[in-house]
Every structure is written in C-alpha cells, then in structure tokens.
C-alpha positions as CSV (number, residue, x, y, z in Angstrom):
1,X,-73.1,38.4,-53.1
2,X,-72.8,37.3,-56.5
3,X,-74.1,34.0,-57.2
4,X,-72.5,31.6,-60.3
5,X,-75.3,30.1,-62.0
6,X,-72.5,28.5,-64.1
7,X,-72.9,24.2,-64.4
8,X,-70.3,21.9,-63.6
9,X,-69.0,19.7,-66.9
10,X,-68.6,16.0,-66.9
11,X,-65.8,14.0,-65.1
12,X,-63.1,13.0,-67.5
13,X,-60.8,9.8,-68.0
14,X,-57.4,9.2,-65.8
15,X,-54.7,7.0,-66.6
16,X,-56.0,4.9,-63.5
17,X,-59.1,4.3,-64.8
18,X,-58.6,4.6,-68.5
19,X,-59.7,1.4,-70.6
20,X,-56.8,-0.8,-71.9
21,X,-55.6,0.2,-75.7
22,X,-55.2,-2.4,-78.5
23,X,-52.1,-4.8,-78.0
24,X,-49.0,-3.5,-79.3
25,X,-46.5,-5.1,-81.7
26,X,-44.0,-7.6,-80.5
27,X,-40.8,-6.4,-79.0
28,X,-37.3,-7.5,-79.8
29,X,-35.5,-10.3,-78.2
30,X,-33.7,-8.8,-75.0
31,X,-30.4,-9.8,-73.9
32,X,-29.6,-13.1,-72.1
33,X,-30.5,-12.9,-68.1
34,X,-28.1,-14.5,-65.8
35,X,-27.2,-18.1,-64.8
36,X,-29.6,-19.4,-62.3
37,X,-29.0,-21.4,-59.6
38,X,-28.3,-25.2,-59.8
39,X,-31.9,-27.0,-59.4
40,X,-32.2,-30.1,-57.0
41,X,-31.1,-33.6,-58.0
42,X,-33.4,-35.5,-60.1
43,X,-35.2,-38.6,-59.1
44,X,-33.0,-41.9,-60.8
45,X,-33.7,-42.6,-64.7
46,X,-35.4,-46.3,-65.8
47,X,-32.4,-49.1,-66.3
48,X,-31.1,-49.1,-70.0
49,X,-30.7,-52.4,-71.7
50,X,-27.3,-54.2,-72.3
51,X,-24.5,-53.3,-74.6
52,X,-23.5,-56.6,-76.8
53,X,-20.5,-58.7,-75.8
54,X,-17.0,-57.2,-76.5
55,X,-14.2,-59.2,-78.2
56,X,-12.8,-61.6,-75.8
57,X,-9.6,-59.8,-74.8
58,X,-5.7,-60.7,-74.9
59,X,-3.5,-62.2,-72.0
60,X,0.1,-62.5,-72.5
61,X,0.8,-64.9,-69.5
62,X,1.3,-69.0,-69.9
63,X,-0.5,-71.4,-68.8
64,X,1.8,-71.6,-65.8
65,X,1.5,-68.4,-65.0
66,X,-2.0,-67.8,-65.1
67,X,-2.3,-71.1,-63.0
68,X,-0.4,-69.5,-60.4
69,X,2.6,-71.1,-58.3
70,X,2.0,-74.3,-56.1
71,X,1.1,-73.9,-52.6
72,X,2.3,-75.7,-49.5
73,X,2.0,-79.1,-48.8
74,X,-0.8,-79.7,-46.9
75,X,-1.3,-81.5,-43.3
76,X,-1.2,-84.8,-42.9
77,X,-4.8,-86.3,-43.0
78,X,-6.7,-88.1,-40.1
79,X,-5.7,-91.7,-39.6
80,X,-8.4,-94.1,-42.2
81,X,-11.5,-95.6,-39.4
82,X,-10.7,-99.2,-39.2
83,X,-12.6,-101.7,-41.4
84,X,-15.6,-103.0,-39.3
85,X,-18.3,-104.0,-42.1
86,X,-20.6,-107.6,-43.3
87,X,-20.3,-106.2,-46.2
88,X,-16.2,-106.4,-46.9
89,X,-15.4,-109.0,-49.0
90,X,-12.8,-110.6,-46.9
91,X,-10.9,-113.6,-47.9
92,X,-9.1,-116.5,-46.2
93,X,-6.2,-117.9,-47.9
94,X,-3.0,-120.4,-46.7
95,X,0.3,-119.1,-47.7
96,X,3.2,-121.9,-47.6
97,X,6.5,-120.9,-47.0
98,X,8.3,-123.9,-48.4
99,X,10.7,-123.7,-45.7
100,X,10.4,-125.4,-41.6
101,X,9.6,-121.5,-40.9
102,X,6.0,-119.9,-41.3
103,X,5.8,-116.9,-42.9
104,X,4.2,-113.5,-41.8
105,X,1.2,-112.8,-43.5
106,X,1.5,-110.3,-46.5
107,X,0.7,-106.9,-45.5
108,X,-2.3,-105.6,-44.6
109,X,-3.5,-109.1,-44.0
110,X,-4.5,-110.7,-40.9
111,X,-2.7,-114.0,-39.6
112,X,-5.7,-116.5,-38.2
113,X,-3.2,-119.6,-37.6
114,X,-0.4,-121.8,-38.4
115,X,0.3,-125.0,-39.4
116,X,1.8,-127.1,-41.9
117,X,1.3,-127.6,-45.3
118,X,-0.9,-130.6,-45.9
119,X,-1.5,-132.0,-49.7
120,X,-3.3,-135.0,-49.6
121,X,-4.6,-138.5,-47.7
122,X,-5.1,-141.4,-49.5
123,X,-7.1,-144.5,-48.6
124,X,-6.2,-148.5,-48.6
125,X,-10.0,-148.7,-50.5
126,X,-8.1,-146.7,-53.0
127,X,-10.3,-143.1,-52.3
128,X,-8.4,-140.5,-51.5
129,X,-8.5,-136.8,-51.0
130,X,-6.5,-133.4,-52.3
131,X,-6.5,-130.0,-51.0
132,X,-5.1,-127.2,-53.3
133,X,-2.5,-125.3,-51.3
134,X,-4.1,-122.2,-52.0
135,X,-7.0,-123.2,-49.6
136,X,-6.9,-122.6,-46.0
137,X,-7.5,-127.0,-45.3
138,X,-4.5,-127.1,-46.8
139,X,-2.8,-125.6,-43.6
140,X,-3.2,-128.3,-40.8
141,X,-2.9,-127.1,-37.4
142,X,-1.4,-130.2,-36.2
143,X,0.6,-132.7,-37.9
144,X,-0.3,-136.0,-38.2
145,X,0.9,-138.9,-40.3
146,X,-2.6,-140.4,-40.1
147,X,-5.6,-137.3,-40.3
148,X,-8.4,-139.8,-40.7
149,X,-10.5,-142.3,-39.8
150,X,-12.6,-144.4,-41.7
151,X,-15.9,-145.1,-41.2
152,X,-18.7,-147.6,-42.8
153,X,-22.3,-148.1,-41.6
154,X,-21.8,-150.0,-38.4
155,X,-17.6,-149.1,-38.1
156,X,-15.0,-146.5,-38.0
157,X,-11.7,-147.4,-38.4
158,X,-7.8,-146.4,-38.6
159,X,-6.3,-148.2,-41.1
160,X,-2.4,-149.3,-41.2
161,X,-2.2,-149.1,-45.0
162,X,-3.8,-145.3,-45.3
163,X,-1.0,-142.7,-46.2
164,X,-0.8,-139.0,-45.9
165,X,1.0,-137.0,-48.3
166,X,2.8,-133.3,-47.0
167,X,4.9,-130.6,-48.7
168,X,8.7,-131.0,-47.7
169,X,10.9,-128.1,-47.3
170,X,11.6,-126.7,-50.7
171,X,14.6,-124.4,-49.9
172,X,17.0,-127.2,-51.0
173,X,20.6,-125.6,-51.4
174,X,21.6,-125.4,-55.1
175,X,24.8,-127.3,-55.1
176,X,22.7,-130.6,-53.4
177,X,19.9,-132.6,-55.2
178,X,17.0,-133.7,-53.3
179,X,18.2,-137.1,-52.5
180,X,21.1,-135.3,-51.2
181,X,19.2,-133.0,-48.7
182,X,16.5,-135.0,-47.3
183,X,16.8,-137.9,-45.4
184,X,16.9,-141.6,-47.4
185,X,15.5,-143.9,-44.3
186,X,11.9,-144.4,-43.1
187,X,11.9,-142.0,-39.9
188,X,9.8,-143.0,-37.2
189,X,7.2,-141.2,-35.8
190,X,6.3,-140.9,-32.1
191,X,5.4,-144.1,-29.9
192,X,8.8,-145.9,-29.6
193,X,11.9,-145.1,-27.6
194,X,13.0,-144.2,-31.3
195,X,10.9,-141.4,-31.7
196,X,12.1,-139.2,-34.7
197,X,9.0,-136.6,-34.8
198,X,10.9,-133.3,-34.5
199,X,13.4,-134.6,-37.8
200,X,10.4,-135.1,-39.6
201,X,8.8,-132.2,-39.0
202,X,11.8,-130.5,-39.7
203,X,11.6,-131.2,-43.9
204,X,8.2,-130.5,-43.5
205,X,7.1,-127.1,-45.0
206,X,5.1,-124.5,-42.2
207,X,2.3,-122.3,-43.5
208,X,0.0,-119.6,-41.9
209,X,-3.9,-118.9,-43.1
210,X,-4.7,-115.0,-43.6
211,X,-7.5,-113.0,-43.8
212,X,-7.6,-110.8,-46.7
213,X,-9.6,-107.4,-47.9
214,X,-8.9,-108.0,-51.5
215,X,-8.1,-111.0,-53.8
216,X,-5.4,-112.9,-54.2
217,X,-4.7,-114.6,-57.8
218,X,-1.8,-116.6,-59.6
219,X,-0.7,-115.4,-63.5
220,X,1.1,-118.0,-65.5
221,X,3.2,-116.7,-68.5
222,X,3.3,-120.3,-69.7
223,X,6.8,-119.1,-71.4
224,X,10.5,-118.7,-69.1
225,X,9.6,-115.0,-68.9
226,X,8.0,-114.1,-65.3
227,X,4.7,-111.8,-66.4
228,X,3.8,-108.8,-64.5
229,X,0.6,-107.7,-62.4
230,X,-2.3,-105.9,-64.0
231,X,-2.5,-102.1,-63.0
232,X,-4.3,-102.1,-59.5
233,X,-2.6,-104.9,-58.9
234,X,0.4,-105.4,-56.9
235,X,3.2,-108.1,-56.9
236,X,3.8,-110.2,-54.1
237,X,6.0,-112.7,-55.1
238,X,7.3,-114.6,-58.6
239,X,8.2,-118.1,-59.2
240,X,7.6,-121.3,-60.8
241,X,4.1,-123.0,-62.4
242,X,3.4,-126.0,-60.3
243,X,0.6,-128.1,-62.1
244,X,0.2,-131.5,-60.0
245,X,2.1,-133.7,-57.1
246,X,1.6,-137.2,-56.6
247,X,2.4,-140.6,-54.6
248,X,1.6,-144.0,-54.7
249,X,-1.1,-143.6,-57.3
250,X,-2.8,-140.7,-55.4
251,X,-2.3,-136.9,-55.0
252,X,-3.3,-133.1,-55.9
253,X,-3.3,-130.7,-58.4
254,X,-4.1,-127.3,-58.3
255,X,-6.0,-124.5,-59.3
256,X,-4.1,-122.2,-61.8
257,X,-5.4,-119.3,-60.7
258,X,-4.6,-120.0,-57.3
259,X,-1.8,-118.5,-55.7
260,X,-0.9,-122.1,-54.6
261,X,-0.4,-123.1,-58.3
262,X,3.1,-120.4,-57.7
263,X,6.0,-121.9,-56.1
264,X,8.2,-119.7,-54.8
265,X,11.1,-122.0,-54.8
266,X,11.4,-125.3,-57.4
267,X,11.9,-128.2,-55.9
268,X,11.0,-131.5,-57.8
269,X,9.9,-133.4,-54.5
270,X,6.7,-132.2,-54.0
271,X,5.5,-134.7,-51.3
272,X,7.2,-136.6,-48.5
273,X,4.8,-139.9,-47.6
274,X,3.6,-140.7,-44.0
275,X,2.3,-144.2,-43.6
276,X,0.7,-145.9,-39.9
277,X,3.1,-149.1,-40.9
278,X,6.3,-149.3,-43.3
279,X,9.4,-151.5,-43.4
280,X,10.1,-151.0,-39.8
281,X,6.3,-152.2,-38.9
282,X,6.0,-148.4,-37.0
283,X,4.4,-145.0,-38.4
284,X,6.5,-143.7,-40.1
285,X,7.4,-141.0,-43.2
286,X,9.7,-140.9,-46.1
287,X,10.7,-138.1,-48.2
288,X,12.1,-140.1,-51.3
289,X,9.5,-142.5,-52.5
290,X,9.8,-143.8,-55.6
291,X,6.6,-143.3,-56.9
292,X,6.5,-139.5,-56.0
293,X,6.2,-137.1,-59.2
294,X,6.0,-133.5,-59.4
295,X,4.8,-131.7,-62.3
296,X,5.4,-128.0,-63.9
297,X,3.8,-126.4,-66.4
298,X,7.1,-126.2,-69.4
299,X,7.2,-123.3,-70.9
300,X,6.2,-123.4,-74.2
301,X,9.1,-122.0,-75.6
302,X,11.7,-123.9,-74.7
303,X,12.6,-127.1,-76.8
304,X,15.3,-129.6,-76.1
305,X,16.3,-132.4,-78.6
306,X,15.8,-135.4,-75.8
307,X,13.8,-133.3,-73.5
308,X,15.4,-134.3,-70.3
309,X,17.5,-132.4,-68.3
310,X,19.7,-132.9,-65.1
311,X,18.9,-130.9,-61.4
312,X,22.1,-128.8,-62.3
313,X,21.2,-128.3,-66.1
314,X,21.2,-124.2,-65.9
315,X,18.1,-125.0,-68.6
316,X,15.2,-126.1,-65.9
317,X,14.9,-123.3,-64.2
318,X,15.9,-120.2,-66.7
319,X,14.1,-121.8,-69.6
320,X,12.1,-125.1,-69.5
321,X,9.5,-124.4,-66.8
322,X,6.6,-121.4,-67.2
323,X,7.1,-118.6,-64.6
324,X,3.9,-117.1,-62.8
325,X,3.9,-113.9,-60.4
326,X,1.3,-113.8,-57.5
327,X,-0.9,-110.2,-57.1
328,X,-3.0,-108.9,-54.7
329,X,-5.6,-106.6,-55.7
330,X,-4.5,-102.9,-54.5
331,X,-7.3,-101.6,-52.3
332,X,-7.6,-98.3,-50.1
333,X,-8.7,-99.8,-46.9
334,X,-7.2,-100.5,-43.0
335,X,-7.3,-103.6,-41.2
C-alpha cells in the first residue's frame, strides 16, 4: 500500500469563531413601530397651590328674593315658669278706687287686701299724721273714726277731741256739687240705737293693696294736656294732679311721683272728718267741713283774669288743673 507522507495544514477561521470587525457606521432612522399598550396608572401628583380670587360674580335677584319667602308660623311656645325668686323686685302699692267699690288689682298684679282709703289722724296735742295714698298704710283694713290711742310715760289714752281724716267717694255726678251729693248732717257712728255706720261708709272711698313685679310711677304734665308713658312703659290710667288735702289745720300731701298724687276722678272734697264727739256729743263724721281744702297742681298754662272759677265752669277741668297719667313699667314675667 501506498503511504501519504503529505502534512496536514493549519485549521482556519469560521464565522462562529471569527473575531468581531470594527463598528460600522450609523444606520438611518427606521420607520415608526406601533402603539404600545396603555401603561398602569400612575401614583397621585403633589397638591398644587391656589389660584387667586376671581371677581365677585353678578346676581340679578332682590333682596327679597334672595331672602327667600317667609315660612309658617311657628308653634305656640311653652307656657313662662312662674316667678318664684328673693331676688324679684316686687312692690306693694294701694290703689284707691274713689268710689264705695274696690278695685281689682291692675293686671299681672297680685291683690293682698282691702280696705278703705285712709289720709290722715290728727291729735288734740296738735301732732298729727299723713299717709300718701300711694302707700299700702294708706289702705286700712278696718274703718275706724278713731285709729289711735295715745300714750305718755305712765298713760295711754283715747281722746274725744282726736279726729281722723278719710277719702270720700269721688265719683260725684256732674250735674251735682259736692254739697249736693254728700250728706250735710253729722252722721253717727255705731253705739246708739242711731247707728248710721253703713251711710258713712258708703261716701267713703274702698281701695285694695297689690303686689307688683315692676314699678309703678305718676307723670305730671303740669299743663291741661294729659302726657304719655315713656317707651317700656305702659298706661294705666290718666287724670288729675292732686298736690295736698287738708282739715282742721291738719292733713297730707303727696308724693308726685306717686301714683297716689293721680286722681282718677276730680273732686274738690278730698276728706270727710270723723271725730269721737261732735255737736250731737257721739262719734261721729262729716263730709262738708268747713275747714276742708283740697289742692291741685294748675296748669301752668291756663290764666284767668280773677282766677276763680265755679264747679260747673267747663274751665277747671279742660284747662286750669295739670293732667298726669300713671305707668307701669312693662316687664316680661308671670305671676
């Protein structure tokens, strides 16, 4: 056999295991690829800060309207609590009803008692004592011609000569004058088989004492106009400025401000006299003493050239004496 003696050359390169040329020069932009699919929702971004204030924008409605219509009337509320306090400032006050009638309290006031209307006691030792009708001693639970005793430092005593002055019935019909209405003779009173109590008591005026939550006051005009109440006040009656009553040397005047200082009716006999002894030697009381005088406050603009004037004159009452209205004070409270 015929052996080769022929070598074998060297291995050469493949493209598998050929080293990697030089980079080659860019390529040109390729065509757009297509849409991908929509990615997942990104987390929220950071708050940005406020806008500035817009213009203040237009409203073509009224007042009214923007308002809106009225609603229904509501409920009725729950009835006020009563008034159960130390610390109200409740009043007492007598009210005299000029007539042998007692008055109901005004409203909203409570009555305490009745009486009758008492002015004034005067004394033989020439003391004597007043009560301004506006304060609740003026109302006497009990008449009596003869209200006190006197006492010294070893005696009391009643003496015959001490008088008591009341308030007669004012109500006296227009077409009469007071010696007219009331009685002229001494009337006696109780003890005898001529007992005349019940006519006496009959020209005497009644009155009741009330408790009150507000105040009660008097306002004189001091002219013959009748003044009004001040707001939060209300009226309660109007009528004529009494200044003073008086018998015998003795009697009482009264507090302007007072509501007693108002007369509801005019009368120019203020005071009918009670004495223990008289003409008839018994107790006894007399409406038309001679030394009785009654005084008003004149209005201060009415002038007259001789400056009296007659009972019937139209003048007294229209234009010569001051007019007054009592108030109460107006106050949101139950009794």
């Amino acid at each position: 056999a015929v052996v080769s003696t022929q070598s074998t050359g060297a291995e050469g390169f493949t493209p598998a295991n050929a080293p990697a040329g030089p980079p080659g020069f860019r390529g040109s932009r390729g065509e757009p690829g297509d849409k991908g699919k929509v990615g997942y929702t990104g987390a929220p971004g950071d708050e940005g800060e406020c806008g500035d204030t817009g213009m203040p924008g237009e409203v073509d409605m009224t007042p009214q309207q923007l308002a809106g219509e009225p609603g229904d009337p509501g409920t009725a509320g729950a009835k006020g609590s009563v008034l159960d306090t130390e610390y109200a400032q409740m009043q007492t006050y007598a009210f005299h009803s000029q007539t042998n009638e007692f008055d109901a309290c005004p409203s909203g006031m409570v009555e305490i008692m009745r009486g009758f209307s008492f002015l004034y006691f005067d004394s033989s030792s020439g003391s004597g004592h007043g009560v301004p009708l506006s304060n609740p001693g003026s109302c006497m639970a009990t008449f009596s011609i003869q209200p006190v005793m006197e006492c010294t430092t070893n005696t009391c005593e009643v003496k015959g000569d001490d008088s008591s002055l009341w308030m007669p019935v004012g109500d006296i019909p227009p077409d009469k004058t007071a010696s007219e209405y009331y009685p002229q003779e001494e009337l006696i009173f109780g003890g005898s088989s001529n007992d005349q109590s019940d006519k006496i008591k009959e020209f005497i005026s009644r009155c009741s004492v009330c408790e009150s939550p507000s105040t009660v006051m008097a306002i004189h005009s001091f002219t013959s106009s009748i003044p009004g109440c001040p707001e939060k006040w209300e009226q309660l009656w109007v009528g004529f400025s009494l200044m003073m009553g008086r018998d015998r040397g003795g009697g009482t005047g009264v507090e302007l401000e007072g509501h007693g200082s108002c007369l509801k009716f005019f009368t120019p006999q203020l005071s009918a006299r009670c004495v223990m002894s008289g003409s008839s030697g018994e107790p006894n009381c007399h409406f038309m003493s001679q030394d009785q005088i009654t005084a008003y406050i004149k209005a201060s603009d009415f002038s007259s050239e001789d400056g009296v004037l007659g009972i019937f004159d139209p003048r007294l009452k229209s234009e010569s004496i001051s007019r007054c209205v009592v108030c109460r004070r107006m106050i949101n409270v139950h009794i």
